[in-house]
C-alpha positions as CSV (number, residue, x, y, z in Angstrom):
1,X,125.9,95.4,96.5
2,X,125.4,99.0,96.2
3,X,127.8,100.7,93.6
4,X,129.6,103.4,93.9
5,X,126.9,105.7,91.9
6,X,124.0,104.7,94.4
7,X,126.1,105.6,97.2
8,X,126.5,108.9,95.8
9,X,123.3,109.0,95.3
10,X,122.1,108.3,98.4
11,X,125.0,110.8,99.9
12,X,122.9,113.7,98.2
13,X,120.0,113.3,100.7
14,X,122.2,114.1,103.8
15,X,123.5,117.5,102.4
16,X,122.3,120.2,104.5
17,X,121.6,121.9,101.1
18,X,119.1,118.7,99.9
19,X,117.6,118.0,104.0
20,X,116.4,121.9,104.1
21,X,115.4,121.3,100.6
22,X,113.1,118.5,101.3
23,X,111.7,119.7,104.6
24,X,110.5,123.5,102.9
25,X,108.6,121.5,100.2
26,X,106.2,121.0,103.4
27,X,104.6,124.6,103.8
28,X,105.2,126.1,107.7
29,X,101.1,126.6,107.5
30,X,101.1,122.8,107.7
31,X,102.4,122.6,110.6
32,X,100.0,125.8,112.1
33,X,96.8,123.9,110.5
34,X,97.4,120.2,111.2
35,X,100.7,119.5,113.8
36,X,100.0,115.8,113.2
37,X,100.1,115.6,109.4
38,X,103.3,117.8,109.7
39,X,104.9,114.8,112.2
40,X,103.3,112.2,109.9
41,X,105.7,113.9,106.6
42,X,108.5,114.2,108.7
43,X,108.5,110.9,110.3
44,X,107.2,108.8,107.4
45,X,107.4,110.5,104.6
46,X,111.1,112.4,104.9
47,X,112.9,110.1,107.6
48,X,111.7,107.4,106.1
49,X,110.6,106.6,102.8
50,X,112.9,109.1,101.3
51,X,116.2,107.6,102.7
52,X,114.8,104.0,101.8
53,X,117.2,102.7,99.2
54,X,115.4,100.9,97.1
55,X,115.2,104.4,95.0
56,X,117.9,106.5,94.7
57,X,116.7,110.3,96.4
58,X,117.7,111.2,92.3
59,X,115.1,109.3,91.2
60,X,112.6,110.3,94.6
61,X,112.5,113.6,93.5
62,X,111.9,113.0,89.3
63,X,109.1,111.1,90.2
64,X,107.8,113.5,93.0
65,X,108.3,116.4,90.2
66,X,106.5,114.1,87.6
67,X,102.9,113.6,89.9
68,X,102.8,116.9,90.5
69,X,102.7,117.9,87.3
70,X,100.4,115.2,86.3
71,X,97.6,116.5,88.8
72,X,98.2,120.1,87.8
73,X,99.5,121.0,91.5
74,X,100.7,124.4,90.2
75,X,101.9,125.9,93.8
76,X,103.3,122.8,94.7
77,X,105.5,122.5,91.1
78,X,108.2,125.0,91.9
79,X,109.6,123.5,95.0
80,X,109.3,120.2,93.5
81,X,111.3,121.3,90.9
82,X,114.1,122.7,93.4
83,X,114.2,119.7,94.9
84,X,114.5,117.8,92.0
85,X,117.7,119.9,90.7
86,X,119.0,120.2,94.4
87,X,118.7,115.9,94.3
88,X,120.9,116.0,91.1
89,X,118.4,115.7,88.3
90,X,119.8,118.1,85.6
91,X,118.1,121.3,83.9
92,X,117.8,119.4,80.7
93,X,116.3,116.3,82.2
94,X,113.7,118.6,83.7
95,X,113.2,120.5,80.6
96,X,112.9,117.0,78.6
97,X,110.5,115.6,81.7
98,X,108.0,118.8,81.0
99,X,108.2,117.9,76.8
100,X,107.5,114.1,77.8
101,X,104.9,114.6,79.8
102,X,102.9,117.0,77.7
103,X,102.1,113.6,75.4
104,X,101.3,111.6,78.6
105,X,99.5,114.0,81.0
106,X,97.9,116.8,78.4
107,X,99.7,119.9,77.3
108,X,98.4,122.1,79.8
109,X,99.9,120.6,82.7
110,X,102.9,120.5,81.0
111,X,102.6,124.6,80.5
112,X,102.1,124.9,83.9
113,X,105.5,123.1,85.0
114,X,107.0,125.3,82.3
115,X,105.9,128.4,83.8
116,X,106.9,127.1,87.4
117,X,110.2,126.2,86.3
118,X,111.2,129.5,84.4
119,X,111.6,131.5,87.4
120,X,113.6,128.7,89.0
121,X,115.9,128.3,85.8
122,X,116.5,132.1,85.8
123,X,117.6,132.5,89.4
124,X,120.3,129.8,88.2
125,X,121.5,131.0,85.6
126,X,120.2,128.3,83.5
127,X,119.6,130.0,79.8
128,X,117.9,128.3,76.7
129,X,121.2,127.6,75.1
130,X,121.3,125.0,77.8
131,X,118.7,123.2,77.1
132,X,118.0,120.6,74.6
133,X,116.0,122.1,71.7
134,X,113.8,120.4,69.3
135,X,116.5,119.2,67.0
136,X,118.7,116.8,68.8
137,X,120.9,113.2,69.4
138,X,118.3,110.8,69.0
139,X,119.0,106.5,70.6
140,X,118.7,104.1,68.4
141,X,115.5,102.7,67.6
142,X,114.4,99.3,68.4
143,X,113.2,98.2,65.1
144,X,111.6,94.7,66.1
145,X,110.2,95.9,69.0
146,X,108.7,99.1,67.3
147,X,107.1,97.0,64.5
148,X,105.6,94.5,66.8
149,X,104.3,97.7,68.9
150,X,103.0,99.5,65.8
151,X,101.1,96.2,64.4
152,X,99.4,95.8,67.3
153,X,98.3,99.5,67.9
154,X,97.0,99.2,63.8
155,X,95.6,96.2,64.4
156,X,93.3,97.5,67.0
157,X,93.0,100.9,66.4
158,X,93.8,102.0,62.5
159,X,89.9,102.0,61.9
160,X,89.2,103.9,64.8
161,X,91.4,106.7,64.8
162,X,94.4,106.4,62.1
163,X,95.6,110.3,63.1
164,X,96.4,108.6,66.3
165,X,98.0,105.6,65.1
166,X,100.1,107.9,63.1
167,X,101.2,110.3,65.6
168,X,102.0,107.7,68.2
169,X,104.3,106.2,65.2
170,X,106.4,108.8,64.2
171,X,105.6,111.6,66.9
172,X,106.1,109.6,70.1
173,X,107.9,106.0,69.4
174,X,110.4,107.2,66.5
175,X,111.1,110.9,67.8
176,X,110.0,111.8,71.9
177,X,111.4,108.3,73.2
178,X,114.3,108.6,71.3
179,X,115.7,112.0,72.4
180,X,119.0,111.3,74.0
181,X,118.7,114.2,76.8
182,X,116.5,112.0,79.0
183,X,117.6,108.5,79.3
184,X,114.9,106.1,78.2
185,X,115.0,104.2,82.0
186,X,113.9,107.5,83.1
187,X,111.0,108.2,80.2
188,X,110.0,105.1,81.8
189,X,110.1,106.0,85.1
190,X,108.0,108.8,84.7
191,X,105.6,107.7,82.5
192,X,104.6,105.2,84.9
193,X,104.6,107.6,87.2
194,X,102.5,110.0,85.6
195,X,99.9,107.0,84.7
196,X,99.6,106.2,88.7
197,X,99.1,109.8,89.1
198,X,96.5,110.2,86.8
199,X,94.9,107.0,88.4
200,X,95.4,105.2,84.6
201,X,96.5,101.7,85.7
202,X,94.8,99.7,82.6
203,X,98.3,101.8,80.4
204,X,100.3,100.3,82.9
205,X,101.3,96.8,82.1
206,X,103.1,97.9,78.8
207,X,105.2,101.2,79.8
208,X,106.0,99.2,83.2
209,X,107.5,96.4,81.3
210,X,109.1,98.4,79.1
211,X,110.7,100.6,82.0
212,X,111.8,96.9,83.2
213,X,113.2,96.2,80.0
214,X,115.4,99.9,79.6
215,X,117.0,98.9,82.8
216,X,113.8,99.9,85.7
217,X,114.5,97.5,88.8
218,X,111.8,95.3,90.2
219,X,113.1,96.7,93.5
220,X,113.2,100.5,92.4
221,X,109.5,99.8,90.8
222,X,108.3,98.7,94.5
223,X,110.1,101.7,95.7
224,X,108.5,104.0,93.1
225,X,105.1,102.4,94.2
226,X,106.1,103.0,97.7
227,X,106.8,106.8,97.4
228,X,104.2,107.5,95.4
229,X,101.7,106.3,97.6
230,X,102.6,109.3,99.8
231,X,101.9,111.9,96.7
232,X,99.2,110.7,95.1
233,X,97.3,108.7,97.6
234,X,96.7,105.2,98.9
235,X,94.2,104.7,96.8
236,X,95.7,104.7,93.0
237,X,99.0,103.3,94.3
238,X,96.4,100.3,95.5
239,X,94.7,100.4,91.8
240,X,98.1,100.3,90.4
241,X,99.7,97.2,92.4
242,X,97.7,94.7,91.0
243,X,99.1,95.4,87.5
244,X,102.6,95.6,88.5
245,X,101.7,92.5,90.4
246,X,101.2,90.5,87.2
247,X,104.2,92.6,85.5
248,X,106.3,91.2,87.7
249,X,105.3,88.0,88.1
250,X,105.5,87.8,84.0
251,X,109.0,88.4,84.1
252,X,110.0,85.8,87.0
């Protein structure tokens, strides 16, 4: 049954505000250059996949936002942002999406959707002061499942590279993912994201599950996989299905 916050949800996308939204983040040269990609986007892409409910148009747009800054589509990263604060993602769960993704798609991408998103903050009003800064609420950690995580990552790795073991200790798992600005479904989300963006399906299996376990549908997954395949191409959505093939399968 679809609650009350899902129907709200879904209510965003037929605001005339959102719908105008989501068509301009198709250039008009599209159109001039190639009439039947334009059709394809609006008939597909917008009619369709985006009004599917198996992901909330909240979530379409954090994930849309996420790709593009994974794959460093600078002109694209503005109107993705819009549309990702016009769909009802907040300022500080874009500002947290940009630190995030820094540690999972390289700092300079993340500079880049920091530049793309000043302008767009500014014309809103949107200020520093409010913003999460770098002191802040943290969750609570999972202590069991953080000490099983860190003794297999030592295991492996601590003779390889213990600066990285370190750092993924206390720099990602007991500080980044615990930041209370950006729920930890929706680290999730767009870590996954960003790995089928990047084409990175072997990281997969373990942020996928652990989206699943902070609260990640199987059904907003397949929708995630769905909408993605439209943004960053057949092909990695296809690398990426036979992972959360066996994900899912795990867990039934």
């Amino acid at each position: 049954m679809k609650t009350a916050a899902t129907a709200a949800a879904f209510a965003v996308l037929s605001t005339s505000a959102f719908a105008q939204d989501l068509s301009a983040s198709l250039p008009e040269s599209v159109g001039k250059v190639a009439p039947a990609l334009e059709t394809y986007v609006g008939d597909a892409l917008f009619n369709d996949e985006w009004s599917n409910h198996a992901l909330a148009p909240r979530d379409r747009a954090l994930v849309t936002f996420a790709a593009a800054l994974t794959r460093h589509e600078t002109e694209a990263l503005e109107r993705y942002l819009t549309l990702a604060l016009d769909a009802g993602v907040t300022a500080s769960e874009l500002s947290e999406t940009i630190t995030h993704l820094a540690f999972y798609t390289g700092l300079e991408n993340a500079v880049a959707a920091a530049e793309a998103a000043a302008p767009v903050f500014a014309a809103r009003g949107i200020s520093t002061a409010d913003l999460p800064g770098a002191t802040t609420d943290l969750l609570p950690l999972n202590e069991e499942a953080e000490a099983a995580r860190e003794s297999l990552v030592q295991g492996n790795y601590g003779d390889v590279s213990q600066g990285v073991v370190d750092h993924t200790r206390d720099v990602l798992f007991r500080d980044l993912w615990l930041r209370a600005d950006l729920a930890a479904r929706d680290r999730s989300l767009i870590t996954v994201a960003a790995l089928i963006a990047a084409g990175q399906p072997e990281q997969m299996s373990f942020h996928l599950n652990r989206a699943m376990d902070n609260g990640l549908s199987q059904a907003e997954a397949s929708g995630m996989l769905s909408h993605l395949a439209f943004y960053t191409g057949w092909p990695k959505v296809f690398s990426a299905l036979p992972v959360a093939k066996q994900v899912f399968e795990s867990r039934n």
